[in-house]
N, C-alpha and C positions, 0 to 999 in steps of 0.2 A: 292448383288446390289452395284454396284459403288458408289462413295460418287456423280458425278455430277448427276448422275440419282436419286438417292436418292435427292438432290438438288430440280432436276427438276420435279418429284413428290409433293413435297413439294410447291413451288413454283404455280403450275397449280393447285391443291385442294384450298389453301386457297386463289385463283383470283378467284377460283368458285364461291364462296361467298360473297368475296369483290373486291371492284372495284380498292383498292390500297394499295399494303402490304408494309412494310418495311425490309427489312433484316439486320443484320451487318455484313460485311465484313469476310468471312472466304476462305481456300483454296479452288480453284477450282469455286467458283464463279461468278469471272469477266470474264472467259472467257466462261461460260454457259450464262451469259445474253446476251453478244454480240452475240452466235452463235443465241440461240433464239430470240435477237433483229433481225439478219437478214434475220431470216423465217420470220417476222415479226407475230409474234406468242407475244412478251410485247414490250415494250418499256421502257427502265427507264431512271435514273438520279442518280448520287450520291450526297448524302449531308456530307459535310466533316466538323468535329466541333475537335477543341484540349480537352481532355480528361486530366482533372488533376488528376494525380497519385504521390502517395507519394515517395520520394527518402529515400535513404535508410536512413541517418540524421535522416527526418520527421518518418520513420518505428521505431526507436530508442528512436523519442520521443512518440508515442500513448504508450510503452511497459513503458518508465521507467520515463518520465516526460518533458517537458523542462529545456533546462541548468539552465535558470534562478528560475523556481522553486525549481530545485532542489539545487542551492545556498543558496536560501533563507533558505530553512529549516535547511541546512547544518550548517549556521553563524551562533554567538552568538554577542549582543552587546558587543562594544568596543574591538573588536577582531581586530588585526592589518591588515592590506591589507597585508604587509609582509609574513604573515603564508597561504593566501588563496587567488587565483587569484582571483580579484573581477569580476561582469556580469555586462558588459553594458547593457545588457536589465532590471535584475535586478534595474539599476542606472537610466535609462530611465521610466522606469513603476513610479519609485517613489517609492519601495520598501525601498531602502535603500539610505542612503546617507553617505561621506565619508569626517570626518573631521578631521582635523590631522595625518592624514595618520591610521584613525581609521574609522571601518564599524559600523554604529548604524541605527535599523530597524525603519522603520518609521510606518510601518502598523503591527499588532500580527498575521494578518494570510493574507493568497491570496488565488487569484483563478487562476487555474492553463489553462488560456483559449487558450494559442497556443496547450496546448496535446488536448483540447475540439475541437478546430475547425478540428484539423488535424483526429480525430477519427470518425468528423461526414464524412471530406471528405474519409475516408477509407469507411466507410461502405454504402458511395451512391455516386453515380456518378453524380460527377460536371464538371460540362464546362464552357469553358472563357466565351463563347459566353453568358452564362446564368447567371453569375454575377449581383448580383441584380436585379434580376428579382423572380429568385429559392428562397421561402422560408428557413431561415436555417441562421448557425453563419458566413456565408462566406460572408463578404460585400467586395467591392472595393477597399479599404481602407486594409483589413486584407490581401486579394491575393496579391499587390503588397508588404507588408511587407514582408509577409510570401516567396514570391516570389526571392525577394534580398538576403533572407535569406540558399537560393536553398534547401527548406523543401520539396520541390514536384518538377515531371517535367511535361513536357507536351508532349501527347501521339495523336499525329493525329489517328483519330476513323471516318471512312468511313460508312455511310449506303446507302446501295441501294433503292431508291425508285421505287416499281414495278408496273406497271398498262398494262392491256388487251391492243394487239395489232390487225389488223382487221384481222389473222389467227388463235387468240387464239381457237374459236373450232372447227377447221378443226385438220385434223392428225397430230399430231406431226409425221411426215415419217423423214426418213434419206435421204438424197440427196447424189448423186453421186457427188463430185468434181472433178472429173477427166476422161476425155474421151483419153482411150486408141486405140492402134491400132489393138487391139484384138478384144475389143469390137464395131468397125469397120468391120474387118475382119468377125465376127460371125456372125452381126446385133444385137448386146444388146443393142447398145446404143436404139436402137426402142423403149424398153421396161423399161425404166428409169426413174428414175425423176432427173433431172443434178440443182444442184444449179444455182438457178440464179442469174444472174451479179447485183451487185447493183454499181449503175453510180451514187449514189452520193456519195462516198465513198470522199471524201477531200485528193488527195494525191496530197501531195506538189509538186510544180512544181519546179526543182532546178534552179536556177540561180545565180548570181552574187547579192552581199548583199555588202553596204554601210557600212564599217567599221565605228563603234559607234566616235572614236575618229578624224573622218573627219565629222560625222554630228554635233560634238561640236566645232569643230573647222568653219563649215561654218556660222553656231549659232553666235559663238563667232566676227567673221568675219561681222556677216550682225549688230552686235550693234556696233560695232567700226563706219562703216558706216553712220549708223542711228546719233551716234553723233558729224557726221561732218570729218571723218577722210579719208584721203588718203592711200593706201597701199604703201608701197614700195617695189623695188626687192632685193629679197634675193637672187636670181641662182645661188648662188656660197656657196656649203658646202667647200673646199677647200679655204682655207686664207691664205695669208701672218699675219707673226706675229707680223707686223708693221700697218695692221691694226683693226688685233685683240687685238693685248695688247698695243705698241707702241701709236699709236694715240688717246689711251683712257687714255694718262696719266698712264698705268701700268708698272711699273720701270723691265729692265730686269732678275733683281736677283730677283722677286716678288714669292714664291713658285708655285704659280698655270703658270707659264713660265718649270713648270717643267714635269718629263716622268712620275711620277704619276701622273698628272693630267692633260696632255695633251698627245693628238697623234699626232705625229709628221708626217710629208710625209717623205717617205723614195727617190723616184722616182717621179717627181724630189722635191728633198730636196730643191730647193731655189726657191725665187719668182724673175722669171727674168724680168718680165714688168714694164715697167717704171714707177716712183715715181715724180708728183712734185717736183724738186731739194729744191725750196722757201717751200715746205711745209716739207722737211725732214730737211731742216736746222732749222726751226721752232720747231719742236718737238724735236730735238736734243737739241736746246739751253733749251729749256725747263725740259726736263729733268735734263740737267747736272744741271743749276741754281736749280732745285728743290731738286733733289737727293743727288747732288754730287759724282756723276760717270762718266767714261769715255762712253758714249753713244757708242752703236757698231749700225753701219747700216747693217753687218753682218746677226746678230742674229735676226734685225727687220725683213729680207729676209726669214727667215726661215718659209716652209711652215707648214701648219697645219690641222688637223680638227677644221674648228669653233667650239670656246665653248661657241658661245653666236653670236646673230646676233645683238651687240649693233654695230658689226664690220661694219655693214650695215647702221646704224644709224649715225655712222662719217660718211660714204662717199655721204651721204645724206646732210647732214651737207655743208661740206667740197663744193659740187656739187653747193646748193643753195648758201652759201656764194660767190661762183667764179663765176656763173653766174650772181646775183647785183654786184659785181666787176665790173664786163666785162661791164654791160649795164648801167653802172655808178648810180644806183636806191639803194635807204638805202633796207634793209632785211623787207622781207614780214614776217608777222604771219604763220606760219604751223601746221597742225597735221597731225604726222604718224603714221601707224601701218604696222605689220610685223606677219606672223604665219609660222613658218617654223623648220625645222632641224637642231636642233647643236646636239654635240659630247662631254662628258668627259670622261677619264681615272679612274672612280672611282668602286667601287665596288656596285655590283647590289645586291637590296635589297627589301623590301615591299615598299619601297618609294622612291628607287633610280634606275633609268638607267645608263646606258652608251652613250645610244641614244635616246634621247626625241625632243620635239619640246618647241621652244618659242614663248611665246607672245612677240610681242616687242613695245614699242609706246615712242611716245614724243611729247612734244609739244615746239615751237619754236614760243617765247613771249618776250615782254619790261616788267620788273619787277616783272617776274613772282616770286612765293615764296612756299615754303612748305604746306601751307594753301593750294593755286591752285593744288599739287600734289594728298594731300590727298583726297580733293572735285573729283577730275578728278575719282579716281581709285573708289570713290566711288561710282559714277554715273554708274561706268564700272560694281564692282560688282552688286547693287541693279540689273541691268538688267539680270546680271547675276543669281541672286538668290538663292546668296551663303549668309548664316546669320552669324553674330558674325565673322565680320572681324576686324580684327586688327594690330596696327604696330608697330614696336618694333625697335629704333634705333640701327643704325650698323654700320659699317665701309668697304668702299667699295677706290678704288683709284681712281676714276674718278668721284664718285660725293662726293658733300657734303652738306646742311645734306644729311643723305642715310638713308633708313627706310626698314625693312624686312616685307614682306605682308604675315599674317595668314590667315585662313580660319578651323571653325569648323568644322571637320569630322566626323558625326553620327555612323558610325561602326567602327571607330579607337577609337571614345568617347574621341578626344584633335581634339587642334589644330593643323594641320601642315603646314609648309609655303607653298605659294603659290609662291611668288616671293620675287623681289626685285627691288629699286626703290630710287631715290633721284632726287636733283638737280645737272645738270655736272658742273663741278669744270672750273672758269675763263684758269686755267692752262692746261685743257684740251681743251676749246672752242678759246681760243686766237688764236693757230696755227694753227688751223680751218679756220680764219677770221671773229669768229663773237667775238664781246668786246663792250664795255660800258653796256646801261642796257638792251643790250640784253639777256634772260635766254634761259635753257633750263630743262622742267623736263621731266624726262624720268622714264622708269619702264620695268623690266624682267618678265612675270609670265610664269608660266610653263600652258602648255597645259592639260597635263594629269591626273595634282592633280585635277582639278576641273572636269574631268570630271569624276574621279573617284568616287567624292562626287555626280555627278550628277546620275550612276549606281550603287551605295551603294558598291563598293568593294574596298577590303581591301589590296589588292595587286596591286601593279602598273603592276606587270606581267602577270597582267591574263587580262591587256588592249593591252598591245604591248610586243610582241615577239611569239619567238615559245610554250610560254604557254598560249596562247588565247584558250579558247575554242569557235571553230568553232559555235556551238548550241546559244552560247552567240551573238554573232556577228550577226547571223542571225539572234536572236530574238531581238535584241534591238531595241525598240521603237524610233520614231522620237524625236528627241533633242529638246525643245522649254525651252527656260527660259523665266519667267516672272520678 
């Protein structure tokens, strides 16, 4: 007899008697309860529970002890640490303590209860799931020790829940699946029984699916919004380098002006559309007074892949300052924002692209200060719903102070930046046309750190590029922060 028939004997005897058996998980199983879920002959369910099993460690200590027992009886008072690696758990239990670079026992005997708890989980089956509930030495408290300590792992353990379907006593027969042309030709099919169609079978319908990192981004998009902001246009990944780094105060011998860390246009290599003449001698002067170099307008011509859409943030600037010029009216209040594609030269990593997206915002204020920055980004993240943010002073050329934006990452288990962000520098906004006490604070964050934190992964690459998994994409849930 086959093992499935053997199964399904098994199976059909003991529903004669009971109304709902359970099985656990073995070969050949899962696909004898579907066939006979589709005769509908049972119907079930699986119940799925992690299975704690000992690791080889914990198998080493039911046989010979734990380390730390087996320390204890090892030492003698006033033995040096010198001669015998001391046991922090020993140190922690309170067994022993260690003064003068000397071991001295504090208790004459112990009890030996990480081999106890681990021998009772050998010899009966425990589950996460029944943690304090389950009589026995395994509390809450001991699994998570025991746990950090990696004494056991955890073993997904599948059961079947089986109960009478309205075929169960009619014949188990065989059904034809397939109707030939023979069996046409003869006339068998007459004399058959053909499975039949089940139409409620759930087959996905394929379509087109919302990449995860534009539902955080329109997320992201609709609380900028909500706190009062205007978008700006980015349309241009291609920049001049006058108003990517030039106009931001970035001096041209600055490292990041260079072919590791920028991609340069090859065709065509310069930016031939017109510049302000009054805003390039503006930044010119400015420069040289700050620097002390010969300013090339040159070099500012050279085009690029934007590495940052702050490039967009001066010409916004620059835009509103010329227009209250032109209409003779002091500078209004503003806030922008920005979600779009920049470009670096840098090498790709778990937290690094070459091509990601930024957030970009600022606000355009009389006296604005560091204080208003950090409140601003904090409003941003709380909506966001990213915990344990924090800022950590930096050095940037275009603003000053400048502050680098963290965020806690639960499967990294650190911090890692999110952005970056300051007040812009007088020396930047003067050539601009805006000066006195008008400010500006501004902030970079990256798109895809947060949203990485938002889908628990641990790789920036398995959000954007050719290592997405398709499966991923589709099944990702709608983005909502609170």
């Amino acid at each position: 007899m086959s093992v499935q028939n053997t199964l399904r004997s098994k199976i059909m005897e003991q529903l004669e008697t009971k109304d709902k058996i359970a099985i656990q998980n073995e070969p050949e199983l899962h696909g004898l309860v579907l066939s006979m879920k589709s005769k509908e002959i049972i119907d079930f369910h699986i119940e799925s529970k992690k299975l704690i099993k000992l690791s080889e460690e914990g198998e080493k200590i039911t046989e010979n002890g734990s380390p730390e027992k087996i320390f204890f009886d090892s030492v003698s008072d006033g033995q040096s640490i010198d001669e015998i690696d001391s046991n922090i758990y020993a140190l922690k239990n309170g067994w022993i303590k260690i003064k003068d670079k000397q071991i001295y026992k504090q208790v004459s005997t112990v009890e030996d209860s990480v081999r106890k708890i681990l021998t009772e989980i050998k010899q009966n089956e425990y589950f996460v799931e029944e943690i304090g509930q389950k009589t026995g030495n395994l509390s809450d408290k001991d699994f998570k020790a025991l746990k950090k300590r990696n004494l056991f792992i955890l073993e997904d353990k599948k059961t079947y829940i089986i109960v009478k379907s309205t075929n169960f006593y009619q014949n188990d027969q065989e059904f034809v699946t397939t109707l030939t042309s023979a069996m046409i030709a003869s006339g068998e099919y007459k004399n058959v029984d053909f499975k039949p169609y089940n139409f409620k079978t759930a087959l996905r319908k394929e379509s087109g699916s919302l990449h995860p990192l534009r539902k955080v981004q329109t997320e992201i998009r609709n609380i900028f919004l909500e706190l009062g902001f205007t978008e700006m246009p980015t349309n241009n990944y291609v920049e001049s380098s006058f108003w990517n780094f030039d106009a931001l105060f970035q001096p041209q011998n600055h490292s990041a002006r260079e072919m590791h860390d920028t991609f340069f246009i090859s065709d065509p290599s310069t930016y031939e559309n017109p510049i302000d003449p009054d805003l390039l001698k503006a930044v010119k002067e400015q420069h040289e007074k700050s620097y002390l170099y010969d300013w090339s307008e040159k070099e500012a011509r050279k085009n690029i892949l934007r590495t940052h859409t702050t490039a967009s943030s001066a010409k916004m600037l620059y835009k509103i300052a010329e227009d209250a010029k032109k209409a003779g009216k002091e500078l209004e209040s503003c806030k922008l924002f920005s979600i779009d594609r920049v470009f670096r030269n840098e090498s790709v990593d778990a937290t690094h692209l070459a091509e990601f997206h930024q957030i970009e915002g600022l606000v355009l204020g009389k006296n604005l200060s560091i204080g208003h920055l950090m409140g601003v980004l904090n409003d941003f993240f709380i909506k966001l719903g990213l915990k344990d943010v924090s800022f950590k002073p930096t050095y940037n050329p275009y603003t000053e102070p400048s502050l680098e934006v963290f965020a806690y990452h639960e499967g990294l288990g650190k911090l890692i930046e999110v952005g970056n962000s300051g007040i812009f520098r007088p020396e930047m906004l003067e050539p601009l046309g805006i000066s006195g006490e008008w400010r500006v604070i501004a902030w970079g964050l990256s798109l895809e750190r947060p949203a990485m934190i938002k889908y628990g992964l641990n790789n920036i690459r398995e959000l954007l590029g050719h290592k997405s998994d398709l499966k991923f994409i589709k099944d990702s849930p709608i983005c909502f922060y609170k």
